[in-house]
C-alpha positions as CSV (number, residue, x, y, z in Angstrom):
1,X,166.8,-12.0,114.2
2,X,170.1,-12.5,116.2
3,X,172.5,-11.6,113.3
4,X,170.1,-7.8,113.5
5,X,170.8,-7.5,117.1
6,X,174.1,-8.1,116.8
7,X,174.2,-5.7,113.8
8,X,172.5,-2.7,116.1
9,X,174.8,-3.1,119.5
10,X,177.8,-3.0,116.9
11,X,176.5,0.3,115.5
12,X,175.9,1.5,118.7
13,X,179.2,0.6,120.3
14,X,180.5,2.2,117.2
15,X,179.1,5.2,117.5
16,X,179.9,6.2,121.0
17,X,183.3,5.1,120.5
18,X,183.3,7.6,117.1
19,X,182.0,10.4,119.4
20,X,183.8,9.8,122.5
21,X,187.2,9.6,120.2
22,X,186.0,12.9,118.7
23,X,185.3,14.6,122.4
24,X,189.3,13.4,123.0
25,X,190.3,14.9,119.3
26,X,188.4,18.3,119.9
27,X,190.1,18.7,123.3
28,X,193.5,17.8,122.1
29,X,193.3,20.4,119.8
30,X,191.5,23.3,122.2
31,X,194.3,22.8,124.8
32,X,198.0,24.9,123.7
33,X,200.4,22.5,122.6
34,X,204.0,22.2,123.4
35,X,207.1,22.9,121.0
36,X,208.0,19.1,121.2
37,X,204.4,17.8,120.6
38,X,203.5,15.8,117.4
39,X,201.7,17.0,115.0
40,X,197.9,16.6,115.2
41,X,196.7,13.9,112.4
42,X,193.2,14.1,110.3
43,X,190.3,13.1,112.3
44,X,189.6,10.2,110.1
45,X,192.5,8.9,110.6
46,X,192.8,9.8,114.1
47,X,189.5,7.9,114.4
48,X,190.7,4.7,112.0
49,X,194.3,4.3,113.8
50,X,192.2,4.8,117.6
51,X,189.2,2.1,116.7
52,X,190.5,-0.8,114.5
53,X,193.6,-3.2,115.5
54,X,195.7,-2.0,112.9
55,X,199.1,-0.4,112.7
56,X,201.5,1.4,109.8
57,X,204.0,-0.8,107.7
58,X,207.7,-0.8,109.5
59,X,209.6,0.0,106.8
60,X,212.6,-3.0,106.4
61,X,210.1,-5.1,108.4
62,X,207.5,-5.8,106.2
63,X,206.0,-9.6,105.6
64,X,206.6,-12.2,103.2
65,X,205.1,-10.0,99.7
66,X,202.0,-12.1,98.4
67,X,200.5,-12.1,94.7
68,X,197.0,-11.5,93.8
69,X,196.9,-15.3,92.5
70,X,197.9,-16.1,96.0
71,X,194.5,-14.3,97.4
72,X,192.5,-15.8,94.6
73,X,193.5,-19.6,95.8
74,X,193.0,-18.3,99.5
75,X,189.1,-17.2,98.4
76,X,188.7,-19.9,95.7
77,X,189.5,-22.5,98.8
78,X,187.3,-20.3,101.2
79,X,184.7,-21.2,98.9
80,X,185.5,-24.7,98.5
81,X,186.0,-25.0,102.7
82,X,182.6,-23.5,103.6
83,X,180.8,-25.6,100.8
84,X,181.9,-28.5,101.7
85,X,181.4,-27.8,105.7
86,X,178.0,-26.5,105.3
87,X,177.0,-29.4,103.4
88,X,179.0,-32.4,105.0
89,X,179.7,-31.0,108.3
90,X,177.2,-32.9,110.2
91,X,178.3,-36.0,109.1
92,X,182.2,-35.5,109.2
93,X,184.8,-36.6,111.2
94,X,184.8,-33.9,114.1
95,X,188.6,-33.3,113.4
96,X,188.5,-33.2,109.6
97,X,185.3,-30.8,110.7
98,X,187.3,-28.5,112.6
99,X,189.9,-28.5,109.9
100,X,187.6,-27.3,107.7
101,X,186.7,-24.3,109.5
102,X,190.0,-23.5,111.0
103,X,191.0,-22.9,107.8
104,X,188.0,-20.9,106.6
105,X,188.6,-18.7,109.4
106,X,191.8,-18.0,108.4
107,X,191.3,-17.3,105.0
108,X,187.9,-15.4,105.7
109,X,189.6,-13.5,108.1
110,X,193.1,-13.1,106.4
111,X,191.3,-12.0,102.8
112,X,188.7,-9.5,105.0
113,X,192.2,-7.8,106.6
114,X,193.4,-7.5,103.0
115,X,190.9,-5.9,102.0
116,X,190.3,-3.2,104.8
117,X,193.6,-2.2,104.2
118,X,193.4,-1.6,100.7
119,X,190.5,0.4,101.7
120,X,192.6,1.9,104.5
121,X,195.9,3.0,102.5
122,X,193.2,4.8,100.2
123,X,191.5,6.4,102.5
124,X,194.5,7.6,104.7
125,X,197.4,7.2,102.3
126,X,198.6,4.6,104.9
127,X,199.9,1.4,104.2
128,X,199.2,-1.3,106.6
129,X,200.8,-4.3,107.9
130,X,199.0,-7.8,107.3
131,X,197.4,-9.2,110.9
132,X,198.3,-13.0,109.4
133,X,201.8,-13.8,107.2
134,X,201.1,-17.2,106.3
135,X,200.9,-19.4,109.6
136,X,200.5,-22.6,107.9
137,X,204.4,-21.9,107.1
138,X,205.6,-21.6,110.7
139,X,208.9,-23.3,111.5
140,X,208.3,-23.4,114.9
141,X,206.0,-22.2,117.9
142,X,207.8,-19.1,118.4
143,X,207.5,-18.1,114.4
144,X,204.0,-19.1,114.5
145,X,202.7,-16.8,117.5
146,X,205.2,-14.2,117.1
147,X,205.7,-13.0,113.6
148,X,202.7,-15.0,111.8
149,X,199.6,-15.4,113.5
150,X,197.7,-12.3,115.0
151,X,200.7,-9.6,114.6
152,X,198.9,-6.6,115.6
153,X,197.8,-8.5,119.1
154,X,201.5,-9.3,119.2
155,X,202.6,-6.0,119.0
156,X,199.9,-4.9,121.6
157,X,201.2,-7.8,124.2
158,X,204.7,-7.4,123.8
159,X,205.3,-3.5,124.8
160,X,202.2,-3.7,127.7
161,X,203.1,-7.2,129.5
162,X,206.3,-8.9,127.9
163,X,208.7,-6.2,127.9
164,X,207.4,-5.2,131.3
165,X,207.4,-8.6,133.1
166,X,210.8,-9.5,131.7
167,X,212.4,-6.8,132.6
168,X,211.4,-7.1,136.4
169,X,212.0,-10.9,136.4
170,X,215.7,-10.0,135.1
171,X,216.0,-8.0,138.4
172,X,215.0,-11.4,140.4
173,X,216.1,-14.2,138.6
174,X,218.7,-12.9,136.0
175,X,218.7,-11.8,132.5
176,X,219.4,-15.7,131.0
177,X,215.8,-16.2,132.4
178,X,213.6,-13.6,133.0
179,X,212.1,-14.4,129.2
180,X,210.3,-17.4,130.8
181,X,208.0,-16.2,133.1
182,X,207.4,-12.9,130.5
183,X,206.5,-15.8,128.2
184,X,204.0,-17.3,130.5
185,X,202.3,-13.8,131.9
186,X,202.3,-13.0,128.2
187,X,199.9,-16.2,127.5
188,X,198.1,-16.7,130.5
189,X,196.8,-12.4,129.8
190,X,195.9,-13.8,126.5
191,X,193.8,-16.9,127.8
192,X,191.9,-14.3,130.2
193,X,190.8,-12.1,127.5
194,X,189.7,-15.1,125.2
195,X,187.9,-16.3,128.3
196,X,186.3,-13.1,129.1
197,X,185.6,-12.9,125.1
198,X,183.5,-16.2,125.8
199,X,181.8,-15.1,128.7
200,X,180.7,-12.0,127.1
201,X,178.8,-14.4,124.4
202,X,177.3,-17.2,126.7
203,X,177.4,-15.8,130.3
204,X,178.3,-18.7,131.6
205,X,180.8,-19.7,133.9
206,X,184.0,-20.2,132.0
207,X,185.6,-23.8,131.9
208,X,188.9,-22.3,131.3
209,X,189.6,-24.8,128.6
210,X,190.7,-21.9,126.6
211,X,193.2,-20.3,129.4
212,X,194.8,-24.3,129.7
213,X,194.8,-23.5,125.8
214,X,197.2,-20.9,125.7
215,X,199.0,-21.7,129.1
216,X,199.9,-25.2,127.3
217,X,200.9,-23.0,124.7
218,X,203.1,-20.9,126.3
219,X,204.7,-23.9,128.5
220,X,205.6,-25.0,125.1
221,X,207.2,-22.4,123.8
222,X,209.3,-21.9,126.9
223,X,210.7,-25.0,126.0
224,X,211.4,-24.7,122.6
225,X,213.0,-21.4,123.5
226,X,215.1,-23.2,125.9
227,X,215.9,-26.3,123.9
228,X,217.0,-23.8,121.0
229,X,219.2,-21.8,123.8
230,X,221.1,-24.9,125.7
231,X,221.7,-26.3,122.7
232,X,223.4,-24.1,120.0
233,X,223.1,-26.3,117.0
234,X,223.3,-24.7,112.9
235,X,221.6,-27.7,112.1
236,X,217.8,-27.5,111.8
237,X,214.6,-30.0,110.1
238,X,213.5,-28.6,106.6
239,X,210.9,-26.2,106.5
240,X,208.3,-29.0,104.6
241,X,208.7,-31.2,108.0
242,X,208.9,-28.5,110.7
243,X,205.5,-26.4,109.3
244,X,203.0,-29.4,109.1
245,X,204.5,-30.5,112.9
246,X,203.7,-26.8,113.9
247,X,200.7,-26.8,111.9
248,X,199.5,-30.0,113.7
249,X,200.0,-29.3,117.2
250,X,198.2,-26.2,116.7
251,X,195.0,-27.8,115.2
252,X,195.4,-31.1,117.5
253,X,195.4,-28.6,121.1
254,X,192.8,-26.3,119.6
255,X,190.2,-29.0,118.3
256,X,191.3,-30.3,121.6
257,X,190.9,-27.2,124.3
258,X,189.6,-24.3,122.0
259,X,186.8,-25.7,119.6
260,X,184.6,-27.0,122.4
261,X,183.9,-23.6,123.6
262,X,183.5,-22.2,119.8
263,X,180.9,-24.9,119.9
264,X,179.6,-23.7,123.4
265,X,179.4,-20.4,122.3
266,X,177.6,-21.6,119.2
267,X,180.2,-19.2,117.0
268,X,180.1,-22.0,114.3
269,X,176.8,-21.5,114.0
270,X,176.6,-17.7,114.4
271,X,179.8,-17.5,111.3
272,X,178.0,-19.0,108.8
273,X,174.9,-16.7,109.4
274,X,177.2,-13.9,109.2
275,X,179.1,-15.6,105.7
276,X,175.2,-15.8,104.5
277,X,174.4,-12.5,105.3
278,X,177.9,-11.1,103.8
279,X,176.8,-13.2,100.4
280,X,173.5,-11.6,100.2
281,X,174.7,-8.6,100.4
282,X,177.7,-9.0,97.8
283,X,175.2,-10.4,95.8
284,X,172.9,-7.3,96.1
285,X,175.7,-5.6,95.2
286,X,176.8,-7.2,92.3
């Protein structure tokens, strides 16, 4: 009963956003445009690129090219992850628990992605950047959040509060660090709209466990980044020691700051209705 209310405030968020993004596109193309003005776009994909979190492929900037095997393992251990949790996840360790689903996330969520953009370069005849490149290979805290986990949400939070905030801390405390505190603002922004995300589900008061979350994140990063500045060494850990370190402290802080409010939330709980739900209806299809 849930899962159908949820399904009926999505289609009505999603249809006043369609209309009030067509209100925009008819006025855009009513008032006279200038010499210099780009030129207007499809309203389908005027109303794809406004709505969903996604971007074009930077030509020369793409990530790491995967094979189809590579997404078959990726939904072959999906399967496998959500099996196993569903039917063991009660009587689990709570960490090797919230392995389990980490992972499941990411694969649901990386394998979902890949497909709406399939769908999308169709549709549009625009290719689309991946929002994951393989995380689980991160060589340190700085590849993991900035070029392989969430990379749309990167590329939302760099332009609008990094750039911003460094560039008026290099006017107070110099250019050498002014990347610190854009670090920190960049984080702490990111904890808020977790936070709100939470409160939007529970309406409770937040703990701010999540906001520690990435403010202990972004602490950490500041000194790595500064570790890797002060001292200019060629020399660097293999990649088959560095990823499982980075892989670790990310699962360790989470299980440890983040996973208590998935559980608050009940989110656990409200994913695997929506995996049922998305099997009946592949099912169905099939």
């Amino acid at each position: 009963m849930e899962f159908q209310e949820d399904i009926k405030n999505l289609v009505k968020v999603s249809l006043l956003a369609s209309i009030s993004l067509g209100y925009c596109y008819s006025v855009g193309k009513i008032i006279p445009k200038g010499p210099l003005s780009s030129p207007s776009i499809p309203l389908f994909r005027f109303l794809s690129l406004a709505c969903f979190p996604i971007g074009k492929s930077i030509p020369g900037k793409n990530p790491t090219h995967r094979s189809p095997f590579n997404y078959g393992i990726k939904a072959l251990l999906l399967a496998t992850f959500l099996k196993v949790y569903h039917d063991h996840g009660d009587h689990m360790n709570p960490m090797i628990a919230w392995i389990f689903f980490a992972f499941s996330v990411y694969f649901f969520l990386d394998l979902l992605m890949t497909i709406s953009s399939i769908v999308m370069e169709f549709l549009l005849g625009v290719r689309l950047d991946p929002q994951f490149d393989e995380p689980y290979l991160s060589t340190s805290l700085q590849d993991f959040w900035g070029r392989r986990w969430n990379v749309m949400v990167n590329r939302i939070l760099h332009p609008t509060i990094y750039n911003p905030v460094r560039i008026m801390s290099a006017r107070a405390i110099g250019h050498m660090w002014a990347p610190i505190p854009a670090i920190l603002t960049t984080f702490a922004v990111s904890g808020l709209m977790h936070e709100l995300i939470f409160f939007y589900f529970t309406r409770d008061w937040p703990t701010w466990d999540t906001m520690l979350f990435f403010c202990l994140h972004g602490v950490s990063l500041v000194m790595e980044t500064t570790i890797k500045k002060f001292v200019n060494v060629k020399w660097s850990l293999p990649r088959h020691i560095t990823a499982p370190l980075v892989v670790a402290f990310v699962l360790v802080t989470s299980y440890w700051l983040f996973f208590p409010e998935l559980r608050r939330c009940k989110l656990v709980e409200r994913a695997f209705e929506d995996y049922g739900a998305i099997a009946k209806i592949v099912n169905f299809v099939v």
